[in-house]
PDBQT receptor file of N, H, CA, C and O in Angstrom, charges set to zero:
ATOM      1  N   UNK A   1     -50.814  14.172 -70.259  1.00  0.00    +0.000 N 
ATOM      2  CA  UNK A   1     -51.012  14.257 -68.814  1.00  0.00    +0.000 C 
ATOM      3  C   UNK A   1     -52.473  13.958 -68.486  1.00  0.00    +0.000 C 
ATOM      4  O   UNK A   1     -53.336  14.698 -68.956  1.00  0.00    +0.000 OA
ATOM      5  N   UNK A   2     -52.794  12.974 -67.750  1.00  0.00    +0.000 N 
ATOM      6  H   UNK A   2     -52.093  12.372 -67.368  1.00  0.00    +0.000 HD
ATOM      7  CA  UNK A   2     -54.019  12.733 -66.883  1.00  0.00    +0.000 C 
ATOM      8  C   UNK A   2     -55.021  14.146 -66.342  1.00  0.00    +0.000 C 
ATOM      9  O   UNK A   2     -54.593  15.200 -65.872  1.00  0.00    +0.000 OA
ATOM     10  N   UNK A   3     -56.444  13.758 -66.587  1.00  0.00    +0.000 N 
ATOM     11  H   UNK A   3     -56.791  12.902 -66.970  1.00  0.00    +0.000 HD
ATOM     12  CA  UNK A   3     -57.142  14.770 -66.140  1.00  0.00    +0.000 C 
ATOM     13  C   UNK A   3     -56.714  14.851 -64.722  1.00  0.00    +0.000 C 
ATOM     14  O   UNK A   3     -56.296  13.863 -64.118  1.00  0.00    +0.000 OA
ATOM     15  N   UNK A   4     -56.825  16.102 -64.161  1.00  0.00    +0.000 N 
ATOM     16  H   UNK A   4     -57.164  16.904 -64.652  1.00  0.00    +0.000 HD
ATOM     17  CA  UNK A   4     -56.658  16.046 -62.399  1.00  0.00    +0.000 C 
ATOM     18  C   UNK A   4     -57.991  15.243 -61.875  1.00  0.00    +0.000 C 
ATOM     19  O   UNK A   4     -57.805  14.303 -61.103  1.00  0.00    +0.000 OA
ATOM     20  N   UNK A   5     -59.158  15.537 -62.217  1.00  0.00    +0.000 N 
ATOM     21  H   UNK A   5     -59.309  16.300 -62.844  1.00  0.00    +0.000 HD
ATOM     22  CA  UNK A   5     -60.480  15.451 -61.617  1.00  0.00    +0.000 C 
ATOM     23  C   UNK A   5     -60.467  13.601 -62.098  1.00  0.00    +0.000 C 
ATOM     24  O   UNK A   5     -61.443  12.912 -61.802  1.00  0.00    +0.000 OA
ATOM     25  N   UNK A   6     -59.415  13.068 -62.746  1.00  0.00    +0.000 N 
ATOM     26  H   UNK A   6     -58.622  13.628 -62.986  1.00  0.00    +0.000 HD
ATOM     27  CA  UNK A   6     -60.028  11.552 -62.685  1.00  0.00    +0.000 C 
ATOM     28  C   UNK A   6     -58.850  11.176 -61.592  1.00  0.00    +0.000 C 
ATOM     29  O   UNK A   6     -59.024  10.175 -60.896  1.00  0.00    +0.000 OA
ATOM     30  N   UNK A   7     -57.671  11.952 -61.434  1.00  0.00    +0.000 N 
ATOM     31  H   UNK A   7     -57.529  12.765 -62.000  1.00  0.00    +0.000 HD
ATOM     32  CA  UNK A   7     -57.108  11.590 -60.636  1.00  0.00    +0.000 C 
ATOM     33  C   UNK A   7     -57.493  11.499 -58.745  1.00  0.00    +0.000 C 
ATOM     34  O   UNK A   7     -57.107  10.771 -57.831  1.00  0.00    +0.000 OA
ATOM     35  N   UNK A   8     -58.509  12.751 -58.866  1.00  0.00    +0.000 N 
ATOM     36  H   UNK A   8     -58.823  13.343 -59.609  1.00  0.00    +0.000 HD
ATOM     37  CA  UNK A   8     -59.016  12.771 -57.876  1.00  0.00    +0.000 C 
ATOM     38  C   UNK A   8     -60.147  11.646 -57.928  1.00  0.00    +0.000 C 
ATOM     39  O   UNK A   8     -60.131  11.038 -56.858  1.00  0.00    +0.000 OA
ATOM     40  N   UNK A   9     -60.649  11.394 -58.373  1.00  0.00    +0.000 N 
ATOM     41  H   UNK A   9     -60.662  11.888 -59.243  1.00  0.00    +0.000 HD
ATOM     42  CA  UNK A   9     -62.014  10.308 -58.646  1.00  0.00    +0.000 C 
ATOM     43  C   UNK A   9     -61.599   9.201 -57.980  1.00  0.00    +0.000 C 
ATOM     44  O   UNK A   9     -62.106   8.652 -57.001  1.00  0.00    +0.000 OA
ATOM     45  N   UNK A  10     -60.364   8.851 -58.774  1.00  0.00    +0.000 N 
ATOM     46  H   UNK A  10     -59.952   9.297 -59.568  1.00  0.00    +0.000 HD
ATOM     47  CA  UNK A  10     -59.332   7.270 -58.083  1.00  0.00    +0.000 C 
ATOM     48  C   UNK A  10     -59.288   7.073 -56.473  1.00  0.00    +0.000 C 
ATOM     49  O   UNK A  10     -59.446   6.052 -55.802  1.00  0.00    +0.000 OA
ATOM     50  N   UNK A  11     -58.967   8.663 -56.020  1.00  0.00    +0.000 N 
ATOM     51  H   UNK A  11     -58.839   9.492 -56.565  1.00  0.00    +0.000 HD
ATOM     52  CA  UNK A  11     -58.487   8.663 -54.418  1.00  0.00    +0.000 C 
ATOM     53  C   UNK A  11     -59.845   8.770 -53.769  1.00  0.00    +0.000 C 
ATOM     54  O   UNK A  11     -59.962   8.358 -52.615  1.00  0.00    +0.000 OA
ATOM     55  N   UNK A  12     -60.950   9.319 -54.442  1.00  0.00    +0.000 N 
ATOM     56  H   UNK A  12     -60.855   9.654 -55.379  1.00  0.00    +0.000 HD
ATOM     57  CA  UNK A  12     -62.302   8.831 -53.514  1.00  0.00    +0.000 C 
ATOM     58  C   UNK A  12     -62.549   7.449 -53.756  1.00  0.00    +0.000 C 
ATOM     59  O   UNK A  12     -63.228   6.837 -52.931  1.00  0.00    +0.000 OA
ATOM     60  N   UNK A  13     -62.174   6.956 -54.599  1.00  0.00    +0.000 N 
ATOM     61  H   UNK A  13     -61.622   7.453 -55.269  1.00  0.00    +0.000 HD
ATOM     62  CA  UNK A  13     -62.835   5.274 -54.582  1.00  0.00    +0.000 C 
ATOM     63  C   UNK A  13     -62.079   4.618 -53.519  1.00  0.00    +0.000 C 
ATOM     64  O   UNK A  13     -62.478   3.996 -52.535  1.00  0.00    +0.000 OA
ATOM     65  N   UNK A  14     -61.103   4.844 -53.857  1.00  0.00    +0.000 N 
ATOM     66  H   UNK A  14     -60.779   5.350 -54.657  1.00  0.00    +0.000 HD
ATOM     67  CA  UNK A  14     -60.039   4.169 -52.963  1.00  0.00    +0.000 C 
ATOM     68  C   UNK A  14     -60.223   3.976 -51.275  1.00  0.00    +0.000 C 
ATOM     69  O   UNK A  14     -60.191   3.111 -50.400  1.00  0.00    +0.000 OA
ATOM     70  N   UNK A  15     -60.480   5.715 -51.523  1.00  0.00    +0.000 N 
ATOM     71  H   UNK A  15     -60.505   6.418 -52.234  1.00  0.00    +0.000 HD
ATOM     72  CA  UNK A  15     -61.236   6.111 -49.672  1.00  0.00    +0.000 C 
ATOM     73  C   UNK A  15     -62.620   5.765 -49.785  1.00  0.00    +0.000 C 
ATOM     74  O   UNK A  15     -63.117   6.135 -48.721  1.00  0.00    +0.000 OA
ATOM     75  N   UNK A  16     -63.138   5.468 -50.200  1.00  0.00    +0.000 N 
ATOM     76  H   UNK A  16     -62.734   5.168 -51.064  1.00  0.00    +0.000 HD
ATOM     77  CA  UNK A  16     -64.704   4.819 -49.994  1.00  0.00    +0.000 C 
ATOM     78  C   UNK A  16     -64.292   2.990 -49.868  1.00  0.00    +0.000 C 
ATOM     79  O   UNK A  16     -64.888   2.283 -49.054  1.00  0.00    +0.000 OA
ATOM     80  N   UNK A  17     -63.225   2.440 -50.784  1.00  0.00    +0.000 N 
ATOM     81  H   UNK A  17     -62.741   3.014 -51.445  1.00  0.00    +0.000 HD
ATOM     82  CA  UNK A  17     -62.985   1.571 -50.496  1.00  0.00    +0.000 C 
ATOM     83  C   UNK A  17     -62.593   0.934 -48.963  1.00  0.00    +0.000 C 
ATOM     84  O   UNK A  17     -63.041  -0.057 -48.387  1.00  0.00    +0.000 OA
ATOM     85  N   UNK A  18     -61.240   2.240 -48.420  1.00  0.00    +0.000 N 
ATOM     86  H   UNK A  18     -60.876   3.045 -48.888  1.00  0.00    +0.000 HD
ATOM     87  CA  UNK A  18     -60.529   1.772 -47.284  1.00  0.00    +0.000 C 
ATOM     88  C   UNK A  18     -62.040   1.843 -46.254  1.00  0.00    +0.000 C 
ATOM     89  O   UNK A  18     -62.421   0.836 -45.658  1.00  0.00    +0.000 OA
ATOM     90  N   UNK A  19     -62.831   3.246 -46.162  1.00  0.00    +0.000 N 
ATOM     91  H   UNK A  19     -62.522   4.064 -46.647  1.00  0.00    +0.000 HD
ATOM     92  CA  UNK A  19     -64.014   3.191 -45.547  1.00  0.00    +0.000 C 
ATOM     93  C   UNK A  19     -64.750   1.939 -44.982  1.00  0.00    +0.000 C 
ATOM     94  O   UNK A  19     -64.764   1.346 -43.904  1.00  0.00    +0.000 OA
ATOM     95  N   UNK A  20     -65.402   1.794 -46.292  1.00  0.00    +0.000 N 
ATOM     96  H   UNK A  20     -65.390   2.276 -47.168  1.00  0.00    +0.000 HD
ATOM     97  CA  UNK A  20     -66.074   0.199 -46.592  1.00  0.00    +0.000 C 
ATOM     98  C   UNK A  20     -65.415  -0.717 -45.424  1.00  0.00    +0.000 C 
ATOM     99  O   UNK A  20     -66.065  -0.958 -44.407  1.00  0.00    +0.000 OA
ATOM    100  N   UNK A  21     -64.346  -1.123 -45.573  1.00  0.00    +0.000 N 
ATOM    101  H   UNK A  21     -63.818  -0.927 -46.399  1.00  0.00    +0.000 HD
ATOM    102  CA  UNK A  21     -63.446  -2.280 -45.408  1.00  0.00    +0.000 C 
ATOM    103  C   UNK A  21     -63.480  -1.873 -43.902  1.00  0.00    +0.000 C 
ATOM    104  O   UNK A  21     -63.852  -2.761 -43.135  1.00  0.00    +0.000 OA
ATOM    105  N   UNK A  22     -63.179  -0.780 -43.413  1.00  0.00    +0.000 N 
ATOM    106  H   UNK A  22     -62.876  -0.058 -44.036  1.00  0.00    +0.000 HD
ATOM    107  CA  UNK A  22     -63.064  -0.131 -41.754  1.00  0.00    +0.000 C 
ATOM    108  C   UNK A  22     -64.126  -0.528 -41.007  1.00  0.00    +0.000 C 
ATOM    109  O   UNK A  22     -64.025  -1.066 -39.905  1.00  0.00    +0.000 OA
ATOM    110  N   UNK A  23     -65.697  -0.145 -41.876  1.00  0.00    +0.000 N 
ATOM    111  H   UNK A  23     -65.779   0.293 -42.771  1.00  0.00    +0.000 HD
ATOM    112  CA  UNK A  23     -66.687  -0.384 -41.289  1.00  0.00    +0.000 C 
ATOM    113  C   UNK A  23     -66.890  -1.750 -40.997  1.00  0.00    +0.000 C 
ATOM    114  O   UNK A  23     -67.492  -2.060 -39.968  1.00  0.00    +0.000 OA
ATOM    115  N   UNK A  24     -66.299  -2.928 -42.072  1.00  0.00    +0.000 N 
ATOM    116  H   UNK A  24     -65.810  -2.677 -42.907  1.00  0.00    +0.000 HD
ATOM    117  CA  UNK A  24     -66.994  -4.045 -42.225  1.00  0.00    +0.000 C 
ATOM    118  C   UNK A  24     -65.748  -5.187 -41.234  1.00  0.00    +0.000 C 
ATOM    119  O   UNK A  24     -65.568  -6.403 -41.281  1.00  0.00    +0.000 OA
ATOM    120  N   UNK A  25     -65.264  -4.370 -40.621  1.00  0.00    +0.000 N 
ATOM    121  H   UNK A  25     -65.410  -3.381 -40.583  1.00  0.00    +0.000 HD
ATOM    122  CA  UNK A  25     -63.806  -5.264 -39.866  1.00  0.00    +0.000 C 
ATOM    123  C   UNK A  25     -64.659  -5.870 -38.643  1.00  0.00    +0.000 C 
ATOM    124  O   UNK A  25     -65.070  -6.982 -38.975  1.00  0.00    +0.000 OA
ATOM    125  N   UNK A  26     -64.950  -5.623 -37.717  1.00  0.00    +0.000 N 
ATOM    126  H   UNK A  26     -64.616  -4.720 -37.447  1.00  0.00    +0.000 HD
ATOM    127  CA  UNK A  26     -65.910  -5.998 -36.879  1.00  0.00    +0.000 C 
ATOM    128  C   UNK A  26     -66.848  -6.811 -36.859  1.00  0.00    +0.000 C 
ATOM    129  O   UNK A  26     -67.274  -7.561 -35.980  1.00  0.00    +0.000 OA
ATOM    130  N   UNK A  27     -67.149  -6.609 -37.914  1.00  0.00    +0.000 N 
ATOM    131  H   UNK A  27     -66.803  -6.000 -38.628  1.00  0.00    +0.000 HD
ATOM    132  CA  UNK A  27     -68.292  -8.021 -38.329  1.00  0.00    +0.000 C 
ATOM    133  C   UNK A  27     -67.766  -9.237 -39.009  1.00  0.00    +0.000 C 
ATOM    134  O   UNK A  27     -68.235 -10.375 -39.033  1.00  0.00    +0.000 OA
ATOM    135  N   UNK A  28     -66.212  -8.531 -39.798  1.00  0.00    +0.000 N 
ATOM    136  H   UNK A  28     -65.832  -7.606 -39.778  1.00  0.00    +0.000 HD
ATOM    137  CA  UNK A  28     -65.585 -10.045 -39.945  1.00  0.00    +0.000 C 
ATOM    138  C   UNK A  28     -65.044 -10.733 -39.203  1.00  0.00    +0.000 C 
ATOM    139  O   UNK A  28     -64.937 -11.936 -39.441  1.00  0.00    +0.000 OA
ATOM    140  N   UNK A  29     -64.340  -9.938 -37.633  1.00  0.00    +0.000 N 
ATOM    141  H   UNK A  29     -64.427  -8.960 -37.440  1.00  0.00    +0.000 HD
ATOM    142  CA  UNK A  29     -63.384 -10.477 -36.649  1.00  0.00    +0.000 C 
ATOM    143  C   UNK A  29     -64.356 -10.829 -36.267  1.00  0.00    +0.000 C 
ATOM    144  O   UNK A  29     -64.192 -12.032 -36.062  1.00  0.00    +0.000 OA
ATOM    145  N   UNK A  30     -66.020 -10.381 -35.837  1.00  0.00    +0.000 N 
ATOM    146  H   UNK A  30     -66.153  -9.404 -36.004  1.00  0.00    +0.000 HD
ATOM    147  CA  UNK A  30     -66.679 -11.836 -35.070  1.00  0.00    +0.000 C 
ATOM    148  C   UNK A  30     -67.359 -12.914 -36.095  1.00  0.00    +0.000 C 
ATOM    149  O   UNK A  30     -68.228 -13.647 -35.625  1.00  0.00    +0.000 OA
ATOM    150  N   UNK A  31     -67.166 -12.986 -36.847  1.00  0.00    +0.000 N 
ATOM    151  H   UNK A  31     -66.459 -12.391 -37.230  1.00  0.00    +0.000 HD
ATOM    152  CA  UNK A  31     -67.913 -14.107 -37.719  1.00  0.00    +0.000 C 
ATOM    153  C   UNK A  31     -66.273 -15.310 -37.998  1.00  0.00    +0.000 C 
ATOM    154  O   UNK A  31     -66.405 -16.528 -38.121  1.00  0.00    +0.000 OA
ATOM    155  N   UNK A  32     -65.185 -14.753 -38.033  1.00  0.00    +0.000 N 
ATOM    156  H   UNK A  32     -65.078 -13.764 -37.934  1.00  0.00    +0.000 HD
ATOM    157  CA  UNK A  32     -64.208 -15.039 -37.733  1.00  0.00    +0.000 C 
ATOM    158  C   UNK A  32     -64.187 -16.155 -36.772  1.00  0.00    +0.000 C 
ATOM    159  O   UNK A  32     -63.930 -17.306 -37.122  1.00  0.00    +0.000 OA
ATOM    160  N   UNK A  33     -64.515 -15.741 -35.303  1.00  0.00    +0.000 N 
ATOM    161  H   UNK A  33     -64.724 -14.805 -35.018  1.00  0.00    +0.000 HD
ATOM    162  CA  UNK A  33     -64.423 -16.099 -34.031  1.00  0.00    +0.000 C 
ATOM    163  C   UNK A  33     -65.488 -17.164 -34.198  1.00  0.00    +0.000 C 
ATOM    164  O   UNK A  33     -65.397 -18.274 -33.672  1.00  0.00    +0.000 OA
ATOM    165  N   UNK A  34     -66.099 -16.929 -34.655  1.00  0.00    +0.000 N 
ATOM    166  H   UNK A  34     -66.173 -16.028 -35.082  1.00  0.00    +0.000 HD
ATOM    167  CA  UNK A  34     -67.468 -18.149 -34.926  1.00  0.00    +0.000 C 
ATOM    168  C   UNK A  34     -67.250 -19.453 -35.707  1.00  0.00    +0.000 C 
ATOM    169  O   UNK A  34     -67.390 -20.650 -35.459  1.00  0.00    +0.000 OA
ATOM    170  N   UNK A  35     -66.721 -18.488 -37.082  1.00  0.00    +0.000 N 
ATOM    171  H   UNK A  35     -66.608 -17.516 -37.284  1.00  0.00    +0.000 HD
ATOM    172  CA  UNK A  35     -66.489 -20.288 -38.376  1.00  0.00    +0.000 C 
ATOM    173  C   UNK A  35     -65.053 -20.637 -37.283  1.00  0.00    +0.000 C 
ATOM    174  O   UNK A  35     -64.965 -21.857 -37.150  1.00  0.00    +0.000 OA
ATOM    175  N   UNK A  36     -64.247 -20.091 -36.711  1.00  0.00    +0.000 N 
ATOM    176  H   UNK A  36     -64.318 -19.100 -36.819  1.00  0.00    +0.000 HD
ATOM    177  CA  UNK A  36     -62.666 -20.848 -36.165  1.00  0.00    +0.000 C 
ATOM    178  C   UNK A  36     -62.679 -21.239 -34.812  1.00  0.00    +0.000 C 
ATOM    179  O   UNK A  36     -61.700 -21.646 -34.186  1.00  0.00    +0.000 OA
ATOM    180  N   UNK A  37     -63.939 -21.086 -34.343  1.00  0.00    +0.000 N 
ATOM    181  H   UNK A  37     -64.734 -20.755 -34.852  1.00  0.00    +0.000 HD
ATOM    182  CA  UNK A  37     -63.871 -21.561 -32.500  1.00  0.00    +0.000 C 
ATOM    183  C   UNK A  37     -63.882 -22.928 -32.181  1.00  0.00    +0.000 C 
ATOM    184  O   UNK A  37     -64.659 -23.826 -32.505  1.00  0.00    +0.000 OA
ATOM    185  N   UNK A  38     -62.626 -22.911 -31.315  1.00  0.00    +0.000 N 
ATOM    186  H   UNK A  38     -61.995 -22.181 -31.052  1.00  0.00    +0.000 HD
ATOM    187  CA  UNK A  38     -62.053 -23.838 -30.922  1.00  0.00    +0.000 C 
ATOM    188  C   UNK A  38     -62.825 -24.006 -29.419  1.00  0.00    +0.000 C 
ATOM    189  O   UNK A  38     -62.988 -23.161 -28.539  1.00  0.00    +0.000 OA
ATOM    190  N   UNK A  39     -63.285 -25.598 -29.479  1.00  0.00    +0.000 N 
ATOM    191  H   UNK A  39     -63.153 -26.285 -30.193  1.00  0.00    +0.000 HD
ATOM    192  CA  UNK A  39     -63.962 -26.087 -28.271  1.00  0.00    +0.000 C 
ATOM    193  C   UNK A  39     -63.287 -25.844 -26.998  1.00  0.00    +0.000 C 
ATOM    194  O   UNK A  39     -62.664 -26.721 -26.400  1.00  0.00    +0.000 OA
ATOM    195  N   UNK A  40     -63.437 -24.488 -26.544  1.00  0.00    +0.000 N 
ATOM    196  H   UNK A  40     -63.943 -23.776 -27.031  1.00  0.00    +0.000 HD
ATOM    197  CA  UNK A  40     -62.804 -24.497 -24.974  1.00  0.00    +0.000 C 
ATOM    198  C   UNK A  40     -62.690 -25.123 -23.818  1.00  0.00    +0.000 C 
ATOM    199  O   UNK A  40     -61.804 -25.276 -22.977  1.00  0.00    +0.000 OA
ATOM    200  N   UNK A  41     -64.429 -25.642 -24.054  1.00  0.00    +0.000 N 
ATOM    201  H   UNK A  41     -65.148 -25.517 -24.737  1.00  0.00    +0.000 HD
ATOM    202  CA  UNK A  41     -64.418 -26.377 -22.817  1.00  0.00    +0.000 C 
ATOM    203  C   UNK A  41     -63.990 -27.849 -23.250  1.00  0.00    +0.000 C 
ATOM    204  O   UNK A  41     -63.520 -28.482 -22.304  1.00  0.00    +0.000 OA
ATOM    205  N   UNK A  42     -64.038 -28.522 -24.419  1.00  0.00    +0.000 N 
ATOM    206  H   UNK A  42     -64.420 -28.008 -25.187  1.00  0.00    +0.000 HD
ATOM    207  CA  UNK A  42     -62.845 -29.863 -24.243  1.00  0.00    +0.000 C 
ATOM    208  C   UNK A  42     -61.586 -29.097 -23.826  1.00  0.00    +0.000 C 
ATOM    209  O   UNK A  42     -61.340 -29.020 -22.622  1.00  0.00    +0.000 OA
ATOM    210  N   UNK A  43     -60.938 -28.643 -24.532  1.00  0.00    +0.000 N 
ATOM    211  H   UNK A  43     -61.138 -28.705 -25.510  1.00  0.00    +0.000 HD
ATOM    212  CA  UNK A  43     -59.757 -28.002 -24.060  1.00  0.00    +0.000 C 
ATOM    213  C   UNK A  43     -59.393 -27.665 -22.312  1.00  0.00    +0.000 C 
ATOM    214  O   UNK A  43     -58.287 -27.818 -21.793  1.00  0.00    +0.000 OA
ATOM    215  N   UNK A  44     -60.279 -27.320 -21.825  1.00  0.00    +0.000 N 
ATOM    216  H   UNK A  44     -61.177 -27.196 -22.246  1.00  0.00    +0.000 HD
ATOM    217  CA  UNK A  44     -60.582 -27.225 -20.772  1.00  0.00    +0.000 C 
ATOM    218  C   UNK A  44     -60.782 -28.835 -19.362  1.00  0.00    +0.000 C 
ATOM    219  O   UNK A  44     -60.517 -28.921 -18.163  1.00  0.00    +0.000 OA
ATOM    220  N   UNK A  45     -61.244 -29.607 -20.177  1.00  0.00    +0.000 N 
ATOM    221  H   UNK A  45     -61.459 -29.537 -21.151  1.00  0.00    +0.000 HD
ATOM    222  CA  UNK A  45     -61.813 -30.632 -19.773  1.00  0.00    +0.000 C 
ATOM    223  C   UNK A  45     -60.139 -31.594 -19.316  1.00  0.00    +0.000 C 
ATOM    224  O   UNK A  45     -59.662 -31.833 -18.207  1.00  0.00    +0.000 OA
ATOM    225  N   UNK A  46     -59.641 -31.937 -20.691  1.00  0.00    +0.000 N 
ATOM    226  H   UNK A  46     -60.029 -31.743 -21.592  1.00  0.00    +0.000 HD
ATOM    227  CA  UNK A  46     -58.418 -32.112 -20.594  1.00  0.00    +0.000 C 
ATOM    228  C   UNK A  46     -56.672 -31.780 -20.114  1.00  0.00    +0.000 C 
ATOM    229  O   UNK A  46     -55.574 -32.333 -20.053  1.00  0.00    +0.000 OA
ATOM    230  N   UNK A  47     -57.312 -30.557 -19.863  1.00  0.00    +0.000 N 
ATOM    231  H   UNK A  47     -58.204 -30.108 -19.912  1.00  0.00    +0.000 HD
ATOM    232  CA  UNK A  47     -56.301 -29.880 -18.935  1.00  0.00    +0.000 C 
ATOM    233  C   UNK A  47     -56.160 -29.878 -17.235  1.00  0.00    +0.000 C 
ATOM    234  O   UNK A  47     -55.182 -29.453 -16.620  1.00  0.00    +0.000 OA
ATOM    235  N   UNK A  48     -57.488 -30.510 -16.589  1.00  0.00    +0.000 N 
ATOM    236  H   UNK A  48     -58.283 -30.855 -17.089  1.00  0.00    +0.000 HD
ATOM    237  CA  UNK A  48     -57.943 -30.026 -15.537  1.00  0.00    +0.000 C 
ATOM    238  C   UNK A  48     -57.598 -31.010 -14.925  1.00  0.00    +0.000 C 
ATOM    239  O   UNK A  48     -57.399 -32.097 -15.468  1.00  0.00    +0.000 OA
ATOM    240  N   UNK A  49     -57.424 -30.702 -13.221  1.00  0.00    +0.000 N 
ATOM    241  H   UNK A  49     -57.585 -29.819 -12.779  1.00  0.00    +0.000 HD
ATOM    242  CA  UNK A  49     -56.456 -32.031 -12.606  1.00  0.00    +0.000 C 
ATOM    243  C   UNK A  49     -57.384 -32.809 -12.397  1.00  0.00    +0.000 C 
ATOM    244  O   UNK A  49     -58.556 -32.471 -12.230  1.00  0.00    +0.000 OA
ATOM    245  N   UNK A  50     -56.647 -34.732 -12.379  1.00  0.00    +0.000 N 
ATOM    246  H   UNK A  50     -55.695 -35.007 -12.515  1.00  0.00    +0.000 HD
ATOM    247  CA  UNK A  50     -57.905 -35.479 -12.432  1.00  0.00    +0.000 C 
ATOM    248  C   UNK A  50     -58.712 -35.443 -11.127  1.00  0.00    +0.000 C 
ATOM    249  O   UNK A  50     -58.393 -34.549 -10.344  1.00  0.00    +0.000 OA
ATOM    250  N   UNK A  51     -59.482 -36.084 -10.847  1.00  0.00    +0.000 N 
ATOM    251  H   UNK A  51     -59.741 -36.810 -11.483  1.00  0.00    +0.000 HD
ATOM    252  CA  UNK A  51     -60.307 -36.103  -9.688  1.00  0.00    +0.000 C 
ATOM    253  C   UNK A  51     -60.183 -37.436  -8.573  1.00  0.00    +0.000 C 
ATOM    254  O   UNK A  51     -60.222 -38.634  -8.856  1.00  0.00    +0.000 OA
ATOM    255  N   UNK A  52     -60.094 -37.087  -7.827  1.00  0.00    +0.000 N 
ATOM    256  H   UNK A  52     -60.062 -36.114  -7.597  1.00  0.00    +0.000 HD
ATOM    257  CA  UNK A  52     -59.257 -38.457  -7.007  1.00  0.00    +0.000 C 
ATOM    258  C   UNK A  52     -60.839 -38.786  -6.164  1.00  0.00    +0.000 C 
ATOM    259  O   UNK A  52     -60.946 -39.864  -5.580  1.00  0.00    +0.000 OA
ATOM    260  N   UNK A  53     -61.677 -38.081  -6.155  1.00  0.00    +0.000 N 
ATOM    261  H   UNK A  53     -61.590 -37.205  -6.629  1.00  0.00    +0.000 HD
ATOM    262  CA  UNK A  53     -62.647 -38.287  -4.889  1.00  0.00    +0.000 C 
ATOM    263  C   UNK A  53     -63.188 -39.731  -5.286  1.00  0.00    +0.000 C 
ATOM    264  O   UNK A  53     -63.095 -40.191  -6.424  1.00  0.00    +0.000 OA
ATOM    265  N   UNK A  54     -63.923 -40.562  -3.910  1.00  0.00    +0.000 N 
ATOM    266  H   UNK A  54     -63.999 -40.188  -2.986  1.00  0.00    +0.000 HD
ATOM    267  CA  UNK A  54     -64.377 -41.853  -4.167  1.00  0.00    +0.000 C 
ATOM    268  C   UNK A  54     -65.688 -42.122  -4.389  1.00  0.00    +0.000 C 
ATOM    269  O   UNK A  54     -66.290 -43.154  -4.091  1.00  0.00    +0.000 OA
ATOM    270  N   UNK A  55     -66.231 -40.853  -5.088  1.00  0.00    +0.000 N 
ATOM    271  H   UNK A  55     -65.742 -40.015  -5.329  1.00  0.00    +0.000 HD
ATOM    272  CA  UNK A  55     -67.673 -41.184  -5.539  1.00  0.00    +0.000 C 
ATOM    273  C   UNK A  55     -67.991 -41.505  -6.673  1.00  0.00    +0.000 C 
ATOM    274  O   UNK A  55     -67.467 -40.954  -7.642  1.00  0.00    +0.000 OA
ATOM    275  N   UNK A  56     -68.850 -42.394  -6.793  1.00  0.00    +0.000 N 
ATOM    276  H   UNK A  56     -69.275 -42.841  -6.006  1.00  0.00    +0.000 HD
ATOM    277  CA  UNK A  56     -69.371 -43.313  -7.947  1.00  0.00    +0.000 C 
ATOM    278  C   UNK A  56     -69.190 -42.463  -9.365  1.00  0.00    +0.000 C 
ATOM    279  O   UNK A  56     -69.973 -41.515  -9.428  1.00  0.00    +0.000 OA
ATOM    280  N   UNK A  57     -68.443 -42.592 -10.347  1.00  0.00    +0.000 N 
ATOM    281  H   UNK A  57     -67.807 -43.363 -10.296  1.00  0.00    +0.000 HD
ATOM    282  CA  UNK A  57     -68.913 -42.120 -11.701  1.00  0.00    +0.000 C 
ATOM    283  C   UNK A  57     -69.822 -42.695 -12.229  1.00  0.00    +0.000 C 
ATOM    284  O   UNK A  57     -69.913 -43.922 -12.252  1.00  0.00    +0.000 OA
ATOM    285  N   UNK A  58     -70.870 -41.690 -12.880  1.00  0.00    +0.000 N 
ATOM    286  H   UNK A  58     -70.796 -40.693 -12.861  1.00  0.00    +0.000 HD
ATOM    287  CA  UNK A  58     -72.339 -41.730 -13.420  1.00  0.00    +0.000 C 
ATOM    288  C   UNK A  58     -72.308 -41.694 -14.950  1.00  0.00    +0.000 C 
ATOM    289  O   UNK A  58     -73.360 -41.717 -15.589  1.00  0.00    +0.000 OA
TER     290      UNK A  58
């Protein structure tokens, strides 16, 4: 039979692990948002109704 005290050892790593990972979620969902951002404003550009007015394009 397993020592108790390594069994307990396992479940603090584990919880220092899940910890870790809790703290560090936030900084991956925005670094996330950063390497995967999708150009809104083309997206934007192309969606938008065309422009009928009769002034000169520049």
């Amino acid at each position: 039979m397993e020592d108790p005290a390594s069994v307990f050892d396992c479940f603090g790593m584990i919880f220092t692990v899940l910890k870790l990972a809790l703290a560090l979620s936030p900084i991956i969902v925005l670094a996330s948002l950063f390497v995967f951002n999708t150009d809104t404003e083309e997206v934007y550009q192309t969606k938008r109704k065309p422009d009928f007015s009769l002034e000169p394009l520049e």
